[in-house]
C-alpha positions in Angstrom: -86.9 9.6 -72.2 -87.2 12.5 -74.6 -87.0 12.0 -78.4 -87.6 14.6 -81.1 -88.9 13.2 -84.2 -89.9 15.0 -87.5 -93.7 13.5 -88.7 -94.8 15.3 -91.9 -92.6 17.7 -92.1 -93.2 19.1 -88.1 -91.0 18.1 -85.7 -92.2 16.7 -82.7 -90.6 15.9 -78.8 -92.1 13.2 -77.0 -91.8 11.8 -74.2 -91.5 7.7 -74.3 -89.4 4.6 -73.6 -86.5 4.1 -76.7 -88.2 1.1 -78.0 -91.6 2.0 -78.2 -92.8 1.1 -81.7 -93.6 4.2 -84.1 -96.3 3.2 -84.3 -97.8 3.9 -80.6 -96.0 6.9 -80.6 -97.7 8.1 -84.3 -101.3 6.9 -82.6 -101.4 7.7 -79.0 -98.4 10.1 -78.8 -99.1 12.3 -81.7 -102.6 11.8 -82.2 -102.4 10.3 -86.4 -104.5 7.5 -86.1 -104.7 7.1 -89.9 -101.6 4.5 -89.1 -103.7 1.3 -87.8 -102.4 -1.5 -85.7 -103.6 -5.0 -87.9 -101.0 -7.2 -86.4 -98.2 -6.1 -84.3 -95.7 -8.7 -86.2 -94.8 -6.5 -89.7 -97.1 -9.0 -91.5 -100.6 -7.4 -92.9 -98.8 -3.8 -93.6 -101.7 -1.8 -92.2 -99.0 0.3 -90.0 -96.7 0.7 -93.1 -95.2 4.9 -93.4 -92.3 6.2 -95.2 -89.1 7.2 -93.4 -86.5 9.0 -95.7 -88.8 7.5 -99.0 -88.5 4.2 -98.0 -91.7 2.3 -97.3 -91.1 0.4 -93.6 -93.7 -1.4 -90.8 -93.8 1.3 -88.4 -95.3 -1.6 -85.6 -91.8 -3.1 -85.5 -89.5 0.5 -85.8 -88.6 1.7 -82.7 -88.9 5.3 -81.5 -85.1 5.9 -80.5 -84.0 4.8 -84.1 -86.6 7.2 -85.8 -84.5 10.3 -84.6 -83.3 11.9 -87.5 -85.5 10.4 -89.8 -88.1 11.7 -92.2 -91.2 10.2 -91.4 -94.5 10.5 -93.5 -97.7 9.1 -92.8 -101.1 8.8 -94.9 -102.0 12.0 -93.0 -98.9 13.7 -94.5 -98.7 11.6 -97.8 -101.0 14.0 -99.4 -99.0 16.5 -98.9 -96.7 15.8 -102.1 -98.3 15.4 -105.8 -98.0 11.4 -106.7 -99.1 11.2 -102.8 -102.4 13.4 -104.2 -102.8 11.5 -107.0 -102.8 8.1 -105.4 -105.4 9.2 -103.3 -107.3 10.5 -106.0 -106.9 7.7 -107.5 -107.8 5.4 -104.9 -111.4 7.9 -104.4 -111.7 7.5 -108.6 -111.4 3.8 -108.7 -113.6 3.1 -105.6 -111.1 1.2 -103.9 -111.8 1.4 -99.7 -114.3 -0.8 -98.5 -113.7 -0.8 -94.7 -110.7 1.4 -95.2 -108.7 -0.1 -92.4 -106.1 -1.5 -94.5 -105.9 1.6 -96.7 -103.3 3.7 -95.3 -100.8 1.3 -95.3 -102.2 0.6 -99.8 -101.3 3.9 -100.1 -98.1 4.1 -99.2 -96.9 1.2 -100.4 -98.6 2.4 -103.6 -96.4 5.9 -103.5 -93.4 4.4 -103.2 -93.9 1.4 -105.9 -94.6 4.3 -108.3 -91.9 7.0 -106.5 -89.3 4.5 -107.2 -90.9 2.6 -110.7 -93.9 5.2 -112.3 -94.3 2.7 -115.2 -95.0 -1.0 -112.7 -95.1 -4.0 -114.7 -98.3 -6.1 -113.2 -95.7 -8.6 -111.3 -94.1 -4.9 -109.6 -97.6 -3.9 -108.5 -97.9 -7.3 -107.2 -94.3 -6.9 -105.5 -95.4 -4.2 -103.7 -98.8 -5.5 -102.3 -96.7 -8.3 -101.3 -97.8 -8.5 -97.3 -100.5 -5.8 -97.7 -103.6 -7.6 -96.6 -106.9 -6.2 -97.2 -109.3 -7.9 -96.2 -112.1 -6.6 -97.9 -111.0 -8.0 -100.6 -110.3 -5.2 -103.4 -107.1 -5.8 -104.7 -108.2 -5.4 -108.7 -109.3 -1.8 -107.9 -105.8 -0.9 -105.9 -104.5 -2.2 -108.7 -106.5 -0.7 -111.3 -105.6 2.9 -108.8 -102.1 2.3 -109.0 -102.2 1.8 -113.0 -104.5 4.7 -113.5 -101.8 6.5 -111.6 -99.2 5.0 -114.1 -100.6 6.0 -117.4 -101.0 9.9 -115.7 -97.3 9.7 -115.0 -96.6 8.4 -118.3 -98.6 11.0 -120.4 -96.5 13.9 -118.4 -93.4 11.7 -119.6 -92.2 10.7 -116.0 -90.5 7.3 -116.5 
């Protein structure tokens, strides 16, 4: 079948079965292999996007219900300013390692601070919730997402 779907602000017509997962389609389909495949089962978040601002698993979304939809992905997060930051941020506080997990950090990161720009610690926590990185550096994506915080409180977005 044929399915149109609109990936960083392009729109794109594939050609796939309905339920193939986003995520094959955003990797072999569309060539954006900054989504990664970790476990296929919506638990490490390494295949995490946003569709319509909302932060989903794109492993277990399938194509035919992505029609419509507003998809972004970490090679179309930096695209907006708070996306730009994060990733400045994320370059500032040293955070990747291995970078595989990384993508997925920083959109769940965007969306914590697109939805709550002044996190408590147990928000940031929240939101890391079933993001597994396995290098280990949790205290600089959380040091990022702060840093990323006080920016957005100085310009007095709350």
């Amino acid at each position: 079948m044929s399915y149109t779907i609109r990936v960083n602000g392009t729109e794109h017509t594939v050609q796939a079965e309905g339920d193939t997962p986003l995520l094959w389609v955003l990797r072999e389909l569309l060539d954006m292999p900054g989504t990664k495949y970790g476990c296929g089962s919506g638990l490490c978040g390494a295949c995490a996007v946003h569709v319509n601002g909302a932060l989903m698993l794109s492993c277990a979304l399938p194509l035919e219900a992505m029609v419509g939809m507003d998809i972004v992905t970490i090679e179309g997060i930096g695209a907006t300013e708070l996306g730009r930051e994060v990733q400045e941020a994320w370059l500032a506080h040293d955070v990747p390692q291995c970078g595989y997990c990384q993508g997925g950090q920083i959109l769940a990161a965007t969306a914590l601070l697109a939805k709550t720009p002044q996190p408590t610690e147990a928000q940031i926590e929240a939101a890391l919730r079933g993001h597994l990185c396995r290098c280990g550096t949790y205290p600089r994506i959380r040091a990022a997402i702060g840093s990323v915080a006080g920016q957005l409180a100085r310009r007095g977005e709350s």
